[in-house]
ROSE-661498 format. One record per residue (C-alpha): residue in one letter; x, y, z. Coordinates in steps of 0.05 Angstrom, whole numbers, padded with zeros to 5 digits, always signed. Layout:
! ROSE-661498
AXYZ;...
END
This chain:
! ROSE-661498
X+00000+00000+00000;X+00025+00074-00011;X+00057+00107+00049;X+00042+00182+00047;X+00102+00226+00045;X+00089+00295+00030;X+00017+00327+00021;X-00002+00394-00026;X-00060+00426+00012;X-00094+00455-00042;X-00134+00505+00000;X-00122+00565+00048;X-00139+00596+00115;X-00161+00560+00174;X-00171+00486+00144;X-00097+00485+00105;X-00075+00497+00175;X-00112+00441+00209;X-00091+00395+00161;X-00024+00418+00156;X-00030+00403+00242;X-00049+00329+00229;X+00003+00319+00179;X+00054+00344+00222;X+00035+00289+00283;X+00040+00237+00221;X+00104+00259+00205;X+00089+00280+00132;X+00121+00345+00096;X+00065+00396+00075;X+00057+00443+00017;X+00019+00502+00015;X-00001+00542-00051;X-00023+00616-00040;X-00045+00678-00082;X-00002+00743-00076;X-00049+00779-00030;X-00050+00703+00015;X+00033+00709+00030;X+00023+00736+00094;X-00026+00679+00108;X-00017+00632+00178;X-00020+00576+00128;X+00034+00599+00081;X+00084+00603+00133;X+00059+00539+00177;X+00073+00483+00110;X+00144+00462+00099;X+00146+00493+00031;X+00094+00548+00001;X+00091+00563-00078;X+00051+00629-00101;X+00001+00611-00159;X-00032+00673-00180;X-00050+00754-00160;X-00110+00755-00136;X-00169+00728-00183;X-00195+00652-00153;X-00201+00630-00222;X-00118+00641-00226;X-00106+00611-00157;X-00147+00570-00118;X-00186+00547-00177;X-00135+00537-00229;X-00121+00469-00232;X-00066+00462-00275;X-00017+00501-00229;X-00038+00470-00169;X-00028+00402-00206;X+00044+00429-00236;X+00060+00455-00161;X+00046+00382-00131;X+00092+00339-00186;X+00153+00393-00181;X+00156+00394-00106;X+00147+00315-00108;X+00078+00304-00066;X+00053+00237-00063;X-00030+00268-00047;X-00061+00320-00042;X-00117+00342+00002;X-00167+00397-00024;X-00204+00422+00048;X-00272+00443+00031;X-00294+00490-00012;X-00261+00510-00081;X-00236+00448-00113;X-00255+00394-00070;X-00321+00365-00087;X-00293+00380-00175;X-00291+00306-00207;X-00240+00338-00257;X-00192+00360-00206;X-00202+00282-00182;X-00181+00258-00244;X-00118+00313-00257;X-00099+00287-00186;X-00099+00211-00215;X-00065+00224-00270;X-00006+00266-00242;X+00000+00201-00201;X-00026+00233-00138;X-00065+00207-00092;X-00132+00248-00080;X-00146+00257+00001;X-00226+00249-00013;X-00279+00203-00047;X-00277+00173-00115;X-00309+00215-00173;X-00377+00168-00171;X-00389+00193-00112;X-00379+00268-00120;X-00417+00269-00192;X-00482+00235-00157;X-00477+00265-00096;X-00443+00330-00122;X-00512+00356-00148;X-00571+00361-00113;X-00614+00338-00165;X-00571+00271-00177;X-00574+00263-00103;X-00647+00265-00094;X-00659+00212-00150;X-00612+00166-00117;X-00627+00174-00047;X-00702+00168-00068;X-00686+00097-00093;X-00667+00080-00018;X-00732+00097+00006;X-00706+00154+00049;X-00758+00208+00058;X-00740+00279+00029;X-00788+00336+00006;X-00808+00343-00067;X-00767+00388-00114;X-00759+00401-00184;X-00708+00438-00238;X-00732+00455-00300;X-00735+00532-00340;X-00746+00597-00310;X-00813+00592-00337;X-00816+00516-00309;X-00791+00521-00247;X-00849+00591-00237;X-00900+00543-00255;X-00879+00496-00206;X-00874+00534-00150;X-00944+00554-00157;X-00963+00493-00153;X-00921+00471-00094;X-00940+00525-00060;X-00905+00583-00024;X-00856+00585+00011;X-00808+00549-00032;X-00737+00547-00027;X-00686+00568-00088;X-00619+00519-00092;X-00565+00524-00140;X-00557+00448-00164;X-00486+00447-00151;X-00485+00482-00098;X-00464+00470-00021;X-00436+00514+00040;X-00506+00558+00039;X-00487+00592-00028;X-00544+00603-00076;X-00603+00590-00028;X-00667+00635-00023;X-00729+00629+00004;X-00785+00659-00033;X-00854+00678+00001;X-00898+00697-00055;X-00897+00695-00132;X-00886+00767-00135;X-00811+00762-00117;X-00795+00687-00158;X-00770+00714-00221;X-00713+00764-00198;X-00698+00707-00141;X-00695+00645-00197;X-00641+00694-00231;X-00594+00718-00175;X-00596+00649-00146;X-00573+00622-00220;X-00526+00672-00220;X-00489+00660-00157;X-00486+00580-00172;X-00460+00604-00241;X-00403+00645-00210;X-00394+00602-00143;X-00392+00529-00172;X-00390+00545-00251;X-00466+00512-00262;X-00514+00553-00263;X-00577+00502-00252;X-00629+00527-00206;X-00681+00479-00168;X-00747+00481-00130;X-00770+00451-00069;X-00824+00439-00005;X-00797+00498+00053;X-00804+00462+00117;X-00828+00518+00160;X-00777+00528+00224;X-00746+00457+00207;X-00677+00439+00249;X-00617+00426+00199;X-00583+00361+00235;X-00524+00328+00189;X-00488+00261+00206;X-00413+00248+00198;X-00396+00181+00163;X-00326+00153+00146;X-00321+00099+00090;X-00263+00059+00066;X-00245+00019-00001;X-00276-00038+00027;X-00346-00040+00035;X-00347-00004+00104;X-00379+00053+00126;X-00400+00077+00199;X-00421+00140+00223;X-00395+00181+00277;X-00459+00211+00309;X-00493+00271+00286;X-00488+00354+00295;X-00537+00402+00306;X-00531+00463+00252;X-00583+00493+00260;X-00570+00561+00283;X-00550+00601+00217;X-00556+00668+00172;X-00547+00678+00107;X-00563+00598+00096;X-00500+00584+00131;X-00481+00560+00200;X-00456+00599+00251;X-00460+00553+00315;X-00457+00474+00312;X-00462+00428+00372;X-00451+00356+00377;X-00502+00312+00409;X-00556+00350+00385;X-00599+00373+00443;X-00667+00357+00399;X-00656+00284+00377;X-00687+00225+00421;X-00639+00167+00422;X-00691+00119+00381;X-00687+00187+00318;X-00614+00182+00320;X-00607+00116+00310;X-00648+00116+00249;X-00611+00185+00222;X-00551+00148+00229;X-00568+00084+00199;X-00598+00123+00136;X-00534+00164+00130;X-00495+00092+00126;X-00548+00070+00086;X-00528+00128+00027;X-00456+00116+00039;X-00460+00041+00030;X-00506+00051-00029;X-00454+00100-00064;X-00391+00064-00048;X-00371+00119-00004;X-00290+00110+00012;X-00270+00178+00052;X-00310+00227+00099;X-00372+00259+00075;X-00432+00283+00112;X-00502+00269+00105;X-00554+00327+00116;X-00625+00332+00142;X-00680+00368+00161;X-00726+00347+00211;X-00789+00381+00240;X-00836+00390+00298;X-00845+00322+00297;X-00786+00290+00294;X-00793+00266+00220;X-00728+00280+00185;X-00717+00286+00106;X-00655+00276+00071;X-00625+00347+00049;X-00554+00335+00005;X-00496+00301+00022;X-00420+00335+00025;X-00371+00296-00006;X-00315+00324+00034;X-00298+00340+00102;X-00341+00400+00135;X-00323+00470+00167;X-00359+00438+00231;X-00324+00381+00235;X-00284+00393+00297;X-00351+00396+00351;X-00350+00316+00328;X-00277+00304+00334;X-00286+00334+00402;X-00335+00280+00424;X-00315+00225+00395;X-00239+00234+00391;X-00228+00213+00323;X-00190+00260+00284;X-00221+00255+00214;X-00167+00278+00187;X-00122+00232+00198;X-00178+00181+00176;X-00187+00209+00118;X-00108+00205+00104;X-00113+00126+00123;X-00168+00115+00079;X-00132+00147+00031;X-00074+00105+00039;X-00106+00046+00019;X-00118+00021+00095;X-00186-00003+00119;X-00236+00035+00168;X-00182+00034+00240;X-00254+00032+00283;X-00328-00004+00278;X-00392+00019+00288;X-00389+00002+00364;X-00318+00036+00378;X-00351+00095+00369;X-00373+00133+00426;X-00400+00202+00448;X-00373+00227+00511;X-00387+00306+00527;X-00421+00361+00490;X-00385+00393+00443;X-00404+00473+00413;X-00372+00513+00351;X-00382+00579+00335;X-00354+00617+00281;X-00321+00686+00286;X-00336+00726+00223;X-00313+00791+00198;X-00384+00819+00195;X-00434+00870+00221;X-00500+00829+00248;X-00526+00903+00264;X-00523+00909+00189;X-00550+00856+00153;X-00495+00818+00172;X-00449+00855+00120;X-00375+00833+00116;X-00322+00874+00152;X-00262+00861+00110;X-00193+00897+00136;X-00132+00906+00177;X-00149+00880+00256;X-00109+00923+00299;X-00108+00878+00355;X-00121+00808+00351;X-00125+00766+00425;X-00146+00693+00426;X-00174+00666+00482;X-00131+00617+00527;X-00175+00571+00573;X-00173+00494+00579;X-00217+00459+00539;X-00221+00503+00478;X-00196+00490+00415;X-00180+00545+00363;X-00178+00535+00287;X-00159+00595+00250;X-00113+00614+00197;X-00097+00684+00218;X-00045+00719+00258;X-00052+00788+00299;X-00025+00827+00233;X-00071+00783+00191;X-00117+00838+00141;X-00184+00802+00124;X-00194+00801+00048;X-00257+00814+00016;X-00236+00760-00037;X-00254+00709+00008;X-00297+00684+00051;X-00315+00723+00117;X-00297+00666+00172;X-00239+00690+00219;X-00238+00621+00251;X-00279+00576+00294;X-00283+00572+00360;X-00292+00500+00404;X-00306+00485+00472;X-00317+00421+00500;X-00359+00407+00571;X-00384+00348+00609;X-00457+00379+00586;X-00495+00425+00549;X-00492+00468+00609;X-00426+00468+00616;X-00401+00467+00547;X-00435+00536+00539;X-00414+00577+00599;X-00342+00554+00578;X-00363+00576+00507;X-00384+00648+00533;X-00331+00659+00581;X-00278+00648+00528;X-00326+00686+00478;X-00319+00741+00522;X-00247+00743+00519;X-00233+00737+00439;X-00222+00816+00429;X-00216+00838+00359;X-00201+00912+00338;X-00205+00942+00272;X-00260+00904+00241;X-00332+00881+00263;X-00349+00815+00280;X-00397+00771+00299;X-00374+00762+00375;X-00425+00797+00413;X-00478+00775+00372;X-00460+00699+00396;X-00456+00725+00466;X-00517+00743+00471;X-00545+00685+00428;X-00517+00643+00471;X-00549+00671+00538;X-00616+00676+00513;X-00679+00640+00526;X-00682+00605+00457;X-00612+00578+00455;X-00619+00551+00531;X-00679+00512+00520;X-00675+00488+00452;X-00728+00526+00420;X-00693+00553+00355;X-00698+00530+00279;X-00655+00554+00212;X-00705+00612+00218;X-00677+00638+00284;X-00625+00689+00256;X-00679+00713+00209;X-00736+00724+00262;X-00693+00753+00322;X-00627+00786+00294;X-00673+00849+00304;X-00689+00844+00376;X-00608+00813+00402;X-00573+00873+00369;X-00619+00924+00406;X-00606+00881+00468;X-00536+00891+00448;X-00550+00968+00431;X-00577+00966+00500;X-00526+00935+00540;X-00476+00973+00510;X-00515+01042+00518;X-00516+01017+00599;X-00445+01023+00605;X-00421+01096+00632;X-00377+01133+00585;X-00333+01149+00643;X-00308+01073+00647;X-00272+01079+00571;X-00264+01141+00576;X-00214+01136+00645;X-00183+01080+00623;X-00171+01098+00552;X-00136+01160+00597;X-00092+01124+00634;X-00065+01083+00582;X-00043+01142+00540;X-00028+01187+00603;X+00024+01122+00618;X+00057+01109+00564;X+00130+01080+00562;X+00169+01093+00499;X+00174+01007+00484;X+00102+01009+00494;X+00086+01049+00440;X+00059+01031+00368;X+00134+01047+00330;X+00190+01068+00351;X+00177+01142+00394;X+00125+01162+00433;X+00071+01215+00399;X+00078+01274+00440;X+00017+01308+00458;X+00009+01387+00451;X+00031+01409+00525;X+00097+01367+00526;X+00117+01396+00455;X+00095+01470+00465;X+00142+01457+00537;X+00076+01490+00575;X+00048+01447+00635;X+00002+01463+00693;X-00034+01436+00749;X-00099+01427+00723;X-00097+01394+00659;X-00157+01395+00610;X-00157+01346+00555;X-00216+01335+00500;X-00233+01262+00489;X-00277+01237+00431;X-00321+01189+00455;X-00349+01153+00392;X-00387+01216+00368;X-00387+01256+00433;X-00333+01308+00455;X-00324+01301+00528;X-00282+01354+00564;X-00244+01318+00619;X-00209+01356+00680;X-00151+01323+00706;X-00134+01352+00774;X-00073+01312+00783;X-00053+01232+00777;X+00015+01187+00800;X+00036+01129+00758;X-00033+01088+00800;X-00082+01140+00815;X-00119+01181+00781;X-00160+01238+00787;X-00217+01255+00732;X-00278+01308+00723;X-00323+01278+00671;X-00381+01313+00657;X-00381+01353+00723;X-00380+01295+00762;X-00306+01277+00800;X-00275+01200+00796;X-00225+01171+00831;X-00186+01111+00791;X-00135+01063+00818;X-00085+01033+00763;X-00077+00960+00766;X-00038+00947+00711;X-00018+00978+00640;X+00009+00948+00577;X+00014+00970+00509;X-00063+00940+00499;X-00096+00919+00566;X-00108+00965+00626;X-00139+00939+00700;X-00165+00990+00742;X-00216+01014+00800;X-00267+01067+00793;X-00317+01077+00833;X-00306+01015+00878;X-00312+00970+00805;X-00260+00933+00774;X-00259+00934+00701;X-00206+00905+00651;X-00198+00942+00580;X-00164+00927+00523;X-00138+00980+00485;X-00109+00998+00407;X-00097+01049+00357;X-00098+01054+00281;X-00055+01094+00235;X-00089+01156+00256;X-00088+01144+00325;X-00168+01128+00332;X-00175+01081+00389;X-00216+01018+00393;X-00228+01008+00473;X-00267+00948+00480;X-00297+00937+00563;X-00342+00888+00588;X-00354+00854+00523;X-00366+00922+00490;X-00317+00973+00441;X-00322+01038+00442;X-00280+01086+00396;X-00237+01143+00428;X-00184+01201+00412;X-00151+01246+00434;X-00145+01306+00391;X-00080+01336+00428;X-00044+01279+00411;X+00002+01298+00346;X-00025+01242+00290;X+00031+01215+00246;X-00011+01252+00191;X-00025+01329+00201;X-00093+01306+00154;X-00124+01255+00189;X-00193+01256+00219;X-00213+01222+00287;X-00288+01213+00265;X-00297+01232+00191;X-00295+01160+00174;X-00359+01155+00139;X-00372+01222+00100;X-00440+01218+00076;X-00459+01254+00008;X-00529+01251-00018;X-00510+01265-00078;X-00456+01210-00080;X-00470+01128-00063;X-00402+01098-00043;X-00373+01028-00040;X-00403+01001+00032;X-00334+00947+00037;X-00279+00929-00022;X-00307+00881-00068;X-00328+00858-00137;X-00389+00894-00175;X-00432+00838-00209;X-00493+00879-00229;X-00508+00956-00241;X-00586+00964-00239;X-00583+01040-00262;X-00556+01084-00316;X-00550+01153-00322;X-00614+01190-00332;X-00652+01134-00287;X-00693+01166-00230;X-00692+01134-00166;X-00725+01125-00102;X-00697+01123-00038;X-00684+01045-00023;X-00683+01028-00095;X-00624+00981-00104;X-00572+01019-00155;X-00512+00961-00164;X-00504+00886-00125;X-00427+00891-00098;X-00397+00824-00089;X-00351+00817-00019;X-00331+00756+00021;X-00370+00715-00021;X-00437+00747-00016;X-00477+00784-00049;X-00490+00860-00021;X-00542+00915-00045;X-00520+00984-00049;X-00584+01027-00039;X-00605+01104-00064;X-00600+01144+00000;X-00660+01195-00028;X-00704+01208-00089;X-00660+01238-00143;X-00633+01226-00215;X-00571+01191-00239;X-00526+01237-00264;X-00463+01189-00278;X-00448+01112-00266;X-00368+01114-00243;X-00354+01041-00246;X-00359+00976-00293;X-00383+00910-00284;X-00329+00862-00253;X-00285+00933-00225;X-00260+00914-00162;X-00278+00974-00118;X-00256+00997-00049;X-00280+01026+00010;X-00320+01094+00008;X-00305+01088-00082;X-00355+01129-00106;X-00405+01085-00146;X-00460+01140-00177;X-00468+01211-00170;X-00537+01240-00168;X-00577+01297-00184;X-00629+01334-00163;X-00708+01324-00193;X-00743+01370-00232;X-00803+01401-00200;
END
């Protein structure tokens, strides 16, 4: 049998790196393969050797299969292993792999072209007698027809589609047509087919998957199932393994039916078998992944298996290591996923340059990421920053562990998804089980203006002394380069007794008396009110103090300009202090997003892949005007007010960044 040697990872981010982590305790060399904009990746410099394949366009990197083929025979790999995503469920890049003489880390092509499209799957799986909802493909004008008679709500799939791309549920006939075409359009531009298909919605249905493992002779077994059903955007954003809604007689029979498919197909690698099941307990057989899943460490954190290393066994040539009845749950296991997005906004990506970057470090966590503190979050790819893993004797257990090390991932510079989770997490839904695919949909409204809330509770006096006392005790080495900014008294040589310093307080200016302070006490008039603050300690991005008989602990950076991000009891604030000289005599603490009416900017960098007006178009306010592509999702860009288009500025397929001015209006005609 072949012995693995060396192993191209022919992916990026987070999952090269947890491949390239089993490979290492196997004792096989890794190669990485990276776009230009990817060679400051964690995964670049984690392999043994890393080859650059392209700029920045997926089509020339991560999809281009003929360099990532050439890359694997020069630097002599004996497999490779694709992740998920891109290239690994593509039969073709099966076969260039078998005929380069490489072994492929995955299933055979059978598999992937059957199980690869939805509408393959559901014919075979329908053979097994294995429920699953009705759903059809067909033309635009077919697929309209059927939906009608269906009846609404339907849901849109792209037929080669997987990870939540090119998914949309559609209420009434009204809004079918212009769905039916973006939804064709993303599977076009996501997975290169641009076949769109109908189906049944289960109304507030759980989405449960089951992990199998199969080998190249005859076996299959499962490894226990994992609740997904907590997502937005049709993609999953916490996973636990057991699920807490399955009785013990239902998940026996999901498993069995997932080892049923995988015996049926030949199935000789890991792969995942997805369902949804409703009020009752009846589940319905959804698509299978042939490939290893995003979630697939809350099961590897139960069972113990790494499927990973399975999957490089299999590969091998070696039979299935375990049986059915080796396999064992033991704990509850939870996931959730850090993106670079704004759930107060639609969940809109974040993409840029973190300016502080702290993981948490607690026992019993795991952390799969494929950043580093000085990491910058593209907007070519997808918006995951890593996921997050915590394992506990319970459910209980498992998710006070998962919000007390929530609570201490701090991330600066961008928005994420942290505080959304947080509060998730505590509420009354996630605690007793009472949530379905729909929950992000129905109560993202009401857990940011808790957040809003929370936040709004915490006294501006808190951030504002201890953003203070950081800068007021500053050590040269502690500084962001290589000299301390001087603020306006020490350079004009003029000092006095009572010092007054302005503070921006997000978009307050807060006059702040300082009658006097030591290197651990403080003295502060906020607001006419006095404070007394005891230092604890002070490095270049944390400060403990007293105030007001409460500890606090604050973590602290700057950007370019000097704006601060001060982020306290689960909450950031932004902060400056104008008297502070700014390497730039130009920049602006709080002019960050200049609003023009008679201008619509670029929300985040990204792709345009539609323009919906021209000039001479009149528009309304909320009338979508172009669809900008970023972190692999689709984004409207909306007409602030009522106006005319006086000029279109950009091109379909420009790359655009930040605050790029799109259109330019002008005023109606009365």
């Amino acid at each position: 049998m072949p012995v693995i040697q060396k192993i191209l990872i022919a992916n990026r981010g987070e999952i090269a790196v947890r491949v390239i982590r089993t490979a290492r305790k196997l004792a096989i060399k890794t190669v990485a393969v990276y776009s230009a904009i990817d060679a400051g990746s964690l995964h670049v410099s984690f392999a043994d050797e890393a080859y650059c394949i392209g700029e920045v366009e997926l089509s020339e990197t991560y999809l281009n299969i003929p360099k990532i083929i050439e890359v694997a025979v020069r630097s002599k790999c004996d497999a490779v292993h694709p992740g998920y995503g891109f290239l690994a469920e593509n039969p073709l890049f099966v076969d260039a792999c078998h005929q380069a003489g490489l072994i492929f880390i995955g299933p055979d092509t059978q598999a992937m072209k059957v199980m690869g499209n939805k509408i393959k799957a559901r014919a075979f799986v329908r053979e097994l007698n294995i429920p699953m909802t009705d759903g059809v493909t067909g033309t635009k004008e077919e697929l309209e027809k059927t939906a009608a008679r269906i009846g609404f709500p339907v849901l849109l799939k792209a037929a080669a589609g997987g990870g939540g791309k090119g998914m949309r549920v559609v209420y009434q006939a009204a809004g079918l047509a212009e769905a039916i075409e973006s939804t064709s359009r993303q599977a076009k531009a996501y997975f290169g087919d641009e076949t769109v298909y109908i189906e049944r919605y289960i109304v507030e249905p759980r989405h449960i998957e089951v992990q199998i493992l199969g080998d190249n002779f005859g076996n299959v077994i499962h490894l226990f199932e994992r609740e997904c059903s907590i997502q937005r955007r049709y993609q999953k954003i916490i996973e636990e393994s057991p699920s807490p809604t399955l009785t013990p007689a239902v998940r026996a029979r999901m498993g069995d039916a997932a080892v049923a498919i995988g015996k049926a197909i030949g199935y000789n690698n890991a792969g995942t078998i997805e369902f949804l099941v409703d009020k009752n307990l009846d589940f319905y057989f959804l698509e299978m992944n042939t490939r290893i899943q995003v979630e697939h460490p809350v099961t590897e954190m139960v069972t113990g298996i790494d499927i990973v290393e399975e999957q490089i066994v299999v590969a091998s040539g070696n039979p299935l290591r375990m049986r059915q009845e080796d396999v064992r749950q033991q704990g509850h296991a939870i996931e959730c996923r850090i993106y670079a997005e704004d759930p107060a906004n639609n969940f809109q990506p974040s993409p840029g340059v973190m300016t502080f970057y702290r993981e948490p470090e607690l026992p019993g966590i795991r952390i799969d990421s494929g950043i580093g503190p000085k990491t910058e979050i593209r907007s070519s790819f997808d918006p995951m920053i890593c996921k997050l893993v915590v394992n506990g004797r319970d459910r209980h257990e498992a998710t006070q562990l998962m919000l007390q090390a929530l609570n201490g991932y701090i991330i600066h510079g961008i928005r994420t998804n942290i505080t959304y989770l947080v509060k998730l997490l505590q509420g009354n839904a996630f605690v007793t089980n009472t949530i379905s695919t729909r929950f992000c949909d129905d109560h993202t409204a009401a857990l940011v203006s808790e957040i809003e809330k929370e936040r709004a509770e915490i006294p501006p006096y808190v951030p504002i002394a201890g953003y203070l006392m950081v800068t007021l005790n500053r050590q040269p080495e502690r500084v962001r380069g290589s000299e301390v900014k001087p603020n306006i008294w020490e350079t004009i040589g003029y000092w006095r007794n009572l010092m007054t310093i302005q503070v921006m307080f997000d978009d307050q200016a807060f006059q702040v008396n300082i009658p006097g302070y030591s290197r651990t006490r403080f003295f502060f008039e906020i607001g006419g009110k006095s404070y007394q603050a005891t230092l604890g300690s002070c490095s270049a991005h944390s400060v403990e103090f007293t105030i007001n008989h409460h500890n606090y602990i604050a973590y602290v950076s700057e950007d370019q300009d000097d704006l601060a991000s001060l982020t306290v009891s689960g909450h950031t604030f932004r902060l400056k202090r104008p008297d502070l000289l700014t390497e730039s005599v130009t920049a602006s603490a709080f002019d960050l997003t200049g609003h023009d009416n008679n201008q619509v900017t670029s929300p985040m960098p990204g792709k345009v892949i539609k323009i919906l007006v021209q000039a001479g178009d009149t528009v309304r306010k909320g009338d979508v005007v172009m669809i900008i592509e970023a972190m692999k999702m689709e984004n409207q860009v909306v007409s602030p007010r009522e106006a005319v288009v006086r000029e279109v500025f950009v091109s379909v397929n420009d790359r655009v960044e930040s605050s790029k001015v799109l259109v330019e209006f002008e005023d109606l005609e009365i």
